[in-house]
C-alpha positions in Angstrom: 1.7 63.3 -87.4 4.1 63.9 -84.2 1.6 66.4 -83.4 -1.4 64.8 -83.5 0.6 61.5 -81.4 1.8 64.5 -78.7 -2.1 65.3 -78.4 -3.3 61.7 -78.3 -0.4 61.0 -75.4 -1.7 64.2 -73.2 -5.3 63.4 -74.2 -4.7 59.8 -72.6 -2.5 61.1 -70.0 -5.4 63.5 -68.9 -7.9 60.4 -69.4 -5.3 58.5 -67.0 -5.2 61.5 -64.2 -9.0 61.5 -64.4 -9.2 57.4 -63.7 -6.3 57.9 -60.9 -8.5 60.5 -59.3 -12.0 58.9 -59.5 -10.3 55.8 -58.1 -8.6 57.8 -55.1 -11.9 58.9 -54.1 -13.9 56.1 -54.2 -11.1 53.9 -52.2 -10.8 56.9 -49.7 -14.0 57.2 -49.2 -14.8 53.7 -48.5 -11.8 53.8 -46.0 -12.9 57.1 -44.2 -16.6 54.9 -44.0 -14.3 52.2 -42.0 -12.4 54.6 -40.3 -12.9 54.4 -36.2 -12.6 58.0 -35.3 -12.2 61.6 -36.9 -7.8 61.0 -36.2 -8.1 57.8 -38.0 -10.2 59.3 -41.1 -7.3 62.5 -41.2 -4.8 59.8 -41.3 -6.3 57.6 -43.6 -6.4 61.6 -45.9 -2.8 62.3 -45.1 -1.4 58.8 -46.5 -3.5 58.7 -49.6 -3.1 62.3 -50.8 0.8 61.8 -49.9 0.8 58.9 -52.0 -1.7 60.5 -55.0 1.2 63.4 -55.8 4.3 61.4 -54.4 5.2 63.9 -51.2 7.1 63.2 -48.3 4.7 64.2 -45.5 1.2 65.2 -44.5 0.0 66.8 -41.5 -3.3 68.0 -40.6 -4.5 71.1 -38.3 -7.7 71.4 -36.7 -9.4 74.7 -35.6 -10.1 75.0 -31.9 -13.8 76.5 -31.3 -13.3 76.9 -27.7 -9.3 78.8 -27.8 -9.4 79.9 -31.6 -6.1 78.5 -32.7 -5.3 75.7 -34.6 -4.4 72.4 -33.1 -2.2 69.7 -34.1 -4.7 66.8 -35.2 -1.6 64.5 -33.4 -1.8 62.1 -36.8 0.5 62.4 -39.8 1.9 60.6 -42.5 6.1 60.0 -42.5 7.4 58.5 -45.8 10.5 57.7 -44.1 10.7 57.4 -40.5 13.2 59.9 -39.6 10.3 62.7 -40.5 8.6 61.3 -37.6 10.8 64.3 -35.6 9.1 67.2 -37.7 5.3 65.3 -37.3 6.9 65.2 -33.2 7.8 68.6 -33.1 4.9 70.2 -34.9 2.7 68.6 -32.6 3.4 70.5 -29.9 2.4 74.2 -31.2 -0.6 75.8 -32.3 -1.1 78.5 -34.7 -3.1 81.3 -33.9 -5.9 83.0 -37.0 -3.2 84.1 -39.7 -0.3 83.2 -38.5 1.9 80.8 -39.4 1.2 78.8 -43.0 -2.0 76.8 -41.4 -2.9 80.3 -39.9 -2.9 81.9 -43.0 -4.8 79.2 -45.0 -7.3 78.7 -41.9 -7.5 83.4 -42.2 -7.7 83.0 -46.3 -9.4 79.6 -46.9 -7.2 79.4 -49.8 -4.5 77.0 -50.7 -1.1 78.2 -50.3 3.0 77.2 -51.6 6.1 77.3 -50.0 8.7 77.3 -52.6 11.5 76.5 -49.4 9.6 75.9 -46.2 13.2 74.9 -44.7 14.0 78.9 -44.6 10.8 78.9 -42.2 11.7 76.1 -40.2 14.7 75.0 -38.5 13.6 71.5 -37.9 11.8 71.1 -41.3 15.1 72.3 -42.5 17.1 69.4 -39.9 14.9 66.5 -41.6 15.4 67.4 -45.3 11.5 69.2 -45.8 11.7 71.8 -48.5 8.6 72.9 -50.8 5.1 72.9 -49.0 1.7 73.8 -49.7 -1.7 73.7 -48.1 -5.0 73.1 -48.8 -8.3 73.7 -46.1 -11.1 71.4 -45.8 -13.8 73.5 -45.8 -17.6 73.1 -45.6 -20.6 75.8 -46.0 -17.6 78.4 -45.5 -16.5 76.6 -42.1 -12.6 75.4 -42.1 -12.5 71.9 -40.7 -9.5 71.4 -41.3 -6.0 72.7 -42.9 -4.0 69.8 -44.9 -0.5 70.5 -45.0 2.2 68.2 -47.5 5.7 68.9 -47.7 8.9 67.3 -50.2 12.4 66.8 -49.7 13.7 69.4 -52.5 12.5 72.8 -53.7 9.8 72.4 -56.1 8.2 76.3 -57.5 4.7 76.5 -57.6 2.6 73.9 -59.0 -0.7 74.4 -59.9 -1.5 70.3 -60.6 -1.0 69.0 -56.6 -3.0 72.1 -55.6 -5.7 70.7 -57.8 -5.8 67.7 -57.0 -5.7 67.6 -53.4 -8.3 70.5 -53.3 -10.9 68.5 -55.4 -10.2 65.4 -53.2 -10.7 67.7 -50.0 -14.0 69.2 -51.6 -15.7 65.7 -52.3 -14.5 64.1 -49.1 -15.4 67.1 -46.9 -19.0 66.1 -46.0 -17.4 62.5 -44.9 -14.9 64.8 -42.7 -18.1 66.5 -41.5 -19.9 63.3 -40.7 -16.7 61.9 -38.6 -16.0 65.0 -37.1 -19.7 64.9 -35.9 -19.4 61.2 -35.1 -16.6 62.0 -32.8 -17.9 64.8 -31.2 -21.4 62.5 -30.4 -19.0 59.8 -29.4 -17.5 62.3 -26.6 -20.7 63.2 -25.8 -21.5 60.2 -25.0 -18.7 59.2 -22.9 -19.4 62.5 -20.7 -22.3 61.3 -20.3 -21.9 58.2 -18.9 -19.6 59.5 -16.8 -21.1 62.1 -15.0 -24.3 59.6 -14.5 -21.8 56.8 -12.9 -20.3 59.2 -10.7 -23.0 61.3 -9.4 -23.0 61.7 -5.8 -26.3 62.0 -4.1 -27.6 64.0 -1.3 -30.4 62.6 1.8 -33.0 64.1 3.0 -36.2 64.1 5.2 -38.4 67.2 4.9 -42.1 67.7 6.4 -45.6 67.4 4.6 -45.3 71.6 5.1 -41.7 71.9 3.3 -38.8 72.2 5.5 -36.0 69.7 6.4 -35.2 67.4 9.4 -32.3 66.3 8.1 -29.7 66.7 5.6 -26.7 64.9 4.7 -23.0 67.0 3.6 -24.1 66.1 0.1 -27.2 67.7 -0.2 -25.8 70.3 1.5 -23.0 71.3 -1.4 -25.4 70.2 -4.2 -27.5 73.6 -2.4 -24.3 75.7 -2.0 -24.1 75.3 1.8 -21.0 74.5 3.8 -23.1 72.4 6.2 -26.1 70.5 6.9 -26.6 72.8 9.8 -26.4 75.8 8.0 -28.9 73.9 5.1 -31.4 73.5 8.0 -31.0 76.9 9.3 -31.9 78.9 5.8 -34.3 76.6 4.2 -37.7 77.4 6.0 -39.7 76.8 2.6 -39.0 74.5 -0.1 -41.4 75.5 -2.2 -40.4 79.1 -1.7 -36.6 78.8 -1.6 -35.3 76.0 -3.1 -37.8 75.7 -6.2 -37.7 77.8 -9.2 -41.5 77.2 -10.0 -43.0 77.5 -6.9 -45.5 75.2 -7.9 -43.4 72.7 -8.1 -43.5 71.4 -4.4 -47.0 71.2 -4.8 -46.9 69.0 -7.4 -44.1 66.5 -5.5 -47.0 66.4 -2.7 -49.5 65.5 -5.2 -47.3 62.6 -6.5 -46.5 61.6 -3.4 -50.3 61.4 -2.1 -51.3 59.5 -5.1 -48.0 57.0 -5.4 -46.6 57.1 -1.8 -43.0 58.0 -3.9 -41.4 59.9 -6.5 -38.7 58.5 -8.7 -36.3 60.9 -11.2 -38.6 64.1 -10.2 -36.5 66.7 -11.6 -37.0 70.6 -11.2 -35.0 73.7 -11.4 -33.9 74.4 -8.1 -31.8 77.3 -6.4 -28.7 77.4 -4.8 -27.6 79.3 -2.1 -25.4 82.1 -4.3 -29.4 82.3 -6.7 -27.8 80.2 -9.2 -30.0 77.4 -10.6 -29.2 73.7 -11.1 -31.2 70.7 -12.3 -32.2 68.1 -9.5 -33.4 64.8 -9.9 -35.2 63.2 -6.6 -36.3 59.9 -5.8 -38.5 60.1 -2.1 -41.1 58.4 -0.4 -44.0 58.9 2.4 -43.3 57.6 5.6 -46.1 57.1 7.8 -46.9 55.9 11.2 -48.8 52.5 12.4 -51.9 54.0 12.2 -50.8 55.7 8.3 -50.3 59.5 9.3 -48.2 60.9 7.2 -44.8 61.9 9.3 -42.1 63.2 6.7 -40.6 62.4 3.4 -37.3 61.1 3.1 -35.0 60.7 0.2 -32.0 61.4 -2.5 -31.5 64.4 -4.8 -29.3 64.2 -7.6 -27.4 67.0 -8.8 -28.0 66.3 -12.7 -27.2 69.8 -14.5 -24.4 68.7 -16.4 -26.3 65.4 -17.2 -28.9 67.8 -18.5 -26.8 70.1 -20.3 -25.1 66.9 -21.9 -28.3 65.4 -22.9 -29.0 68.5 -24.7 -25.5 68.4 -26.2 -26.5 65.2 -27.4 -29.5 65.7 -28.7 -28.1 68.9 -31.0 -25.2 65.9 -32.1 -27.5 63.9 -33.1 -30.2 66.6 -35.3 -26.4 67.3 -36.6 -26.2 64.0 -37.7 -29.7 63.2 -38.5 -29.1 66.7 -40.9 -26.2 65.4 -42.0 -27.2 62.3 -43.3 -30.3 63.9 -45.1 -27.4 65.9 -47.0 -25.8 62.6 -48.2 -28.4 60.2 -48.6 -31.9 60.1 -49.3 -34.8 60.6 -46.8 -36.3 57.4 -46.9 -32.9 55.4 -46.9 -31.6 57.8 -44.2 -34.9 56.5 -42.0 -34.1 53.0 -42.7 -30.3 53.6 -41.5 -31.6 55.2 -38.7 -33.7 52.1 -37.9 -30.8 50.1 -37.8 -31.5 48.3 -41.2 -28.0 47.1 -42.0 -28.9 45.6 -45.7 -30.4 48.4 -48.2 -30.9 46.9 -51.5 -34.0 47.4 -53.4 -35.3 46.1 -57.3 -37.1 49.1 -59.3 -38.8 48.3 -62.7 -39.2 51.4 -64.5 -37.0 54.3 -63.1 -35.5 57.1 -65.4 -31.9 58.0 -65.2 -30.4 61.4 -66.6 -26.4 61.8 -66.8 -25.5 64.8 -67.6 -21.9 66.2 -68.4 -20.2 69.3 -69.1 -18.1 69.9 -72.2 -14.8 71.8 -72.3 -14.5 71.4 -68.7 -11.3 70.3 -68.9 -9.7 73.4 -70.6 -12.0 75.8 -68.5 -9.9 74.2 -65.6 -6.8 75.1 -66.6 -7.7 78.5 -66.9 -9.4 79.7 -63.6 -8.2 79.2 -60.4 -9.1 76.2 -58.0 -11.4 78.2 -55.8 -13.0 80.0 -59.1 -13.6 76.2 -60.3 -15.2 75.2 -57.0 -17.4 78.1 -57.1 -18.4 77.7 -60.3 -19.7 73.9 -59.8 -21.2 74.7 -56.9 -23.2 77.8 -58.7 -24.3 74.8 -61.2 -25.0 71.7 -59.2 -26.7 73.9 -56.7 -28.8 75.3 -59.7 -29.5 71.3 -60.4 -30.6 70.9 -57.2 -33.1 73.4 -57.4 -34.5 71.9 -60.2 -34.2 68.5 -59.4 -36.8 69.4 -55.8 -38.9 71.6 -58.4 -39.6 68.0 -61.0 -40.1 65.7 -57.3 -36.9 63.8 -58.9 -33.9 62.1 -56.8 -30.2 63.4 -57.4 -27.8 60.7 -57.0 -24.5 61.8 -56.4 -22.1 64.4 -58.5 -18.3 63.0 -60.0 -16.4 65.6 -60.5 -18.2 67.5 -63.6 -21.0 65.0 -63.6 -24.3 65.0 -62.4 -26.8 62.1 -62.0 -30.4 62.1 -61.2 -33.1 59.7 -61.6 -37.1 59.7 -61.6 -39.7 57.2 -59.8 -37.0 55.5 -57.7 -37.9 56.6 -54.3 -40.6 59.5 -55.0 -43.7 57.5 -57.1 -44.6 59.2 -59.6 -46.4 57.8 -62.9 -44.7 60.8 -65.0 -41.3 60.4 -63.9 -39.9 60.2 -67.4 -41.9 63.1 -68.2 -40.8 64.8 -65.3 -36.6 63.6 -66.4 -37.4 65.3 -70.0 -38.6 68.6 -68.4 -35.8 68.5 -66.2 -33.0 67.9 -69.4 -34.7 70.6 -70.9 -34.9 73.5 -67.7 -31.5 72.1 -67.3 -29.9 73.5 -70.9 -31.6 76.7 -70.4 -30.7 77.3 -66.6 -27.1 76.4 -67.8 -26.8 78.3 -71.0 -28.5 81.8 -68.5 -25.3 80.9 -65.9 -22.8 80.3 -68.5 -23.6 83.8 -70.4 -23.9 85.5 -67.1 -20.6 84.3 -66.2 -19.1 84.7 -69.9 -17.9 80.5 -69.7 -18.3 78.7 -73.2 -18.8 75.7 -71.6 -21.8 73.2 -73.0 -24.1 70.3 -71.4 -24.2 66.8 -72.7 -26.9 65.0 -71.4 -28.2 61.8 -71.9 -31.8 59.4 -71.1 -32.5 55.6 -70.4 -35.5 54.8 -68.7 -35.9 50.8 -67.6 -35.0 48.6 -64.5 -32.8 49.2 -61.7 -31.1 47.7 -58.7 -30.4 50.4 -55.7 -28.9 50.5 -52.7 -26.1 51.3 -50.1 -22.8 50.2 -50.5 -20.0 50.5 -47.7 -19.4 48.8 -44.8 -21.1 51.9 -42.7 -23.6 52.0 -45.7 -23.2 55.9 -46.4 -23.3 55.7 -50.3 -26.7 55.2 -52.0 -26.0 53.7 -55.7 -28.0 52.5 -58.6 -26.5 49.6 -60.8 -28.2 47.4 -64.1 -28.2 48.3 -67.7 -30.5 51.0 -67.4 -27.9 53.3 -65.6 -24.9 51.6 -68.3 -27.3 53.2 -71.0 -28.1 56.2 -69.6 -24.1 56.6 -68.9 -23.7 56.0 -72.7 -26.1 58.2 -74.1 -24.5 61.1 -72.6 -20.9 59.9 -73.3 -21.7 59.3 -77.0 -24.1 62.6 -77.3 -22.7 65.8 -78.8 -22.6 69.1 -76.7 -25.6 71.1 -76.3 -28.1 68.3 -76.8 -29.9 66.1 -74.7 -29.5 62.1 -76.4 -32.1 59.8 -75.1 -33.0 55.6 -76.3 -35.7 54.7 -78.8 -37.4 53.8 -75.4 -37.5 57.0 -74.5 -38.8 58.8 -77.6 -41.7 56.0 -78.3 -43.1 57.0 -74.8 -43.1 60.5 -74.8 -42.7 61.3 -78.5 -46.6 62.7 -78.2 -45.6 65.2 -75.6 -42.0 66.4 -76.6 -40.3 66.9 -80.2 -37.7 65.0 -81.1 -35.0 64.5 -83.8 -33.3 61.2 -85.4 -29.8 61.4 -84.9 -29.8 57.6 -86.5 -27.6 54.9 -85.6 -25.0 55.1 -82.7 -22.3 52.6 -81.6 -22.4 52.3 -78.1 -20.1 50.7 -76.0 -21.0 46.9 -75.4 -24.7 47.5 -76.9 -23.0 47.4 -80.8 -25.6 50.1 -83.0 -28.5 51.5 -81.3 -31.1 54.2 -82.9 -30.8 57.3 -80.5 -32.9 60.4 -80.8 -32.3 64.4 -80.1 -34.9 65.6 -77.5 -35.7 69.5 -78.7 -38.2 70.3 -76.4 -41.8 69.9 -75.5 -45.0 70.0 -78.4 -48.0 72.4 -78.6 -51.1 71.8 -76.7 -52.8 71.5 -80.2 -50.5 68.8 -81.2 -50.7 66.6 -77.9 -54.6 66.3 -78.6 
């Protein structure tokens, strides 16, 4: 009896850790959404995980593209304000690739314990820091960031904390991404704007034939001259000199002859040292009392950088036009895009699939935390696959979990059809991985089919979400199923019962729903049998 109560506590200790965990992410998420800026969505990290596993102080370093070395992010979380000196001093150095304990998790992309970082650290060692560890943020092999956490005594190695904080940095790593990126376009941006307010302009006049009258000091050092004079001296042809395409002066003349002015003509143009630069004139004809044509006269803007930002900006935003495919649908992703704030749409007959793996709990405590990211990713990538091949819509992953539905956003008449085959090349694409991989693990999957209400929840409406009954039963059917098999409603087998074989399981209590006949869906009948 005290044996089967010690399993029942850990069993509902492990059920409590699991609830703790899915909570963490979903309020962490929801404040990253909020979040202003990348520093405020590390900070937002830092505080929670510190809180989560009840440590002293986070930090987070980021890697420097440009230098190569890890830079202080210039946020982190103090429990107690005297640890604001170690956040103070750590600020002010950088780590270079292996070196250091964010060097060597930023080199390894592995997490990594210090059993006494105090005999590292004479300042850690000043405040009362002791164990630390480390975890990296990392997406499609790219470090984004390394998380730090350190406690006032010596703790040995722990694999829980590891665990944790690596699972919370692997499902909120895309969010990092999509600040990060948000930041970066936010820069952008101000660059931008800046170099456009303070561009200084050169004047001109030139001649219908191409060579200047006059020339301002500007226009001058926009060309790489010291001097107007010395401008006027060199440039004997426009077209020929100044002009990358040498066409191009032929075609200013044309728009002047047709428009009498030019406004934001821009061309590739040399400078003095055969360098090019973008230009940007605005000009117009001036002509005499009787309208000959006598010069043209007006400002060129040096706008390379403007250029070379625009560019910049445009590659931000494909980054976060791409990004937001990887987290939301197409279609909802457009409407974003269009600046649709509200998202919430009524489906009647959409079919929802949950499916679960069984055991996953003891397979975790037996391989290593990079092992177990690995090995979901090998899986849900597998899903993936097949959820493009059957036209369906995946929803989101929780930890072991995977949800997809059928004629939500894609119509399709056979959707249900479509979820069945999908259960089905699910079991035998899992069981081909799990015996390639020698895992005992087993899939639970389970089937509603019936209304729905989706949309996009968040304050910066990043999370597409499905709600009603229909998902509540769907949930249930796979949380009340038995491993290996693939539960679905009566619903579900009195429509398709004439194209797939099924077995009875009987009846099933199910949560809030009291008794409900379910049935085993085995696989798909003969062609003779359909007819």
């Amino acid at each position: 009896m005290t044996e089967q109560n010690l399993q029942l506590q850990a069993e509902i200790a492990e059920k409590e850790r699991a609830e703790t965990k899915i909570r963490f992410l979903l309020d962490t998420t929801q404040s990253i959404n909020n979040a202003e800026d990348f520093n405020s969505a590390l900070a937002i990290i830092l505080q929670s995980c510190c809180q989560l596993i009840n440590w002293d102080f986070g930090e987070a370093w980021i890697p420097n593209k440009v230098t190569n070395v890890l830079e202080y992010s210039q946020v982190w979380y103090a429990r107690e304000p005297h640890l604001d000196r170690f956040g103070i001093h750590s600020s002010k150095l950088i780590f270079s690739y292996n070196n250091g304990l964010p060097g060597e998790i930023w080199a390894s992309k592995k997490p990594q314990w210090k059993e006494d970082f105090a005999t590292e650290s004479k300042v850690a060692a000043e405040v009362g820091l002791k164990a630390a560890f480390g975890v990296p943020i990392i997406v499609e092999n790219l470090v984004l960031a390394v998380l730090i956490f350190f406690k006032k005594k010596v703790i040995y190695f722990q694999l829980y904390p590891i665990e944790l904080i690596q699972a919370v940095a692997t499902q909120l790593a895309s969010l990092v991404q999509r600040k990060q990126a948000e930041e970066a376009l936010r820069i952008a941006e101000q660059r931008y704007h800046g170099m456009v307010e303070n561009a200084v302009d050169g004047i001109f006049q030139s001649t219908p034939h191409g060579r200047f009258i006059s020339a301002n000091m500007a226009l001058a050092r926009i060309y790489g001259y010291h001097s107007p004079e010395e401008l006027l001296k060199n440039i004997k042809d426009i077209s020929r000199q100044l002009y990358y395409d040498p066409n191009r002066r032929q075609k200013f003349v044309a728009a002047m002859k047709a428009d009498n002015a030019v406004y934001n003509f821009e061309s590739l143009a040399y400078r003095k040292d055969g360098q090019t630069i973008w230009i940007s004139e605005n000009a117009r004809a001036v002509h005499d009392s009787q309208g000959k044509l006598l010069y043209y006269e007006g400002t060129v803007s040096n706008v390379t950088e403007r250029k070379m930002a625009q560019e910049a900006l445009k590659f931000q935003r494909k980054q976060m036009e791409q990004l937001l495919l990887n987290i939301l649908p197409a279609q909802i992703a457009q409407r974003l895009q269009q600046e649709q704030r509200a998202i919430a749409d009524s489906f009647d007959d959409v079919s929802v699939l949950f499916a679960d793996l069984v055991g996953f709990t003891e397979f975790c405590s037996n391989v290593s935390p990079i092992e177990l990211v690995n090995f979901l990713n090998l899986i849900f990538s597998e899903f993936d696959q097949l959820t493009q091949k059957h036209h369906l819509e995946k929803i989101k992953t929780i930890g072991d979990a995977y949800m997809v539905v059928g004629g939500l956003l894609v119509q399709q008449d056979k959707h249900l059809e479509a979820i069945a085959n999908m259960a089905l090349d699910m079991q035998v694409s899992f069981d081909r991985l799990c015996k390639r991989l020698g895992t005992a693990l087993t899939l639970r999957i389970g089937i509603h089919v019936g209304p729905v209400v989706a949309g996009v929840i968040g304050q910066t409406k990043f999370i597409y979400d499905l709600w009603g009954d229909t998902v509540n039963i769907a949930s249930r059917m796979e949380s009340s199923g038995i491993a290996g098999e693939v539960q679905v409603t009566s619903i579900v087998y009195q429509r398709l019962q004439k194209k797939f074989v099924f077995e009875e399981r009987g009846q099933v209590s199910i949560k809030g729903k009291g008794d409900m006949t379910t049935y085993f869906l085995k696989g798909k009948t003969s062609p003779e049998k359909r007819d």
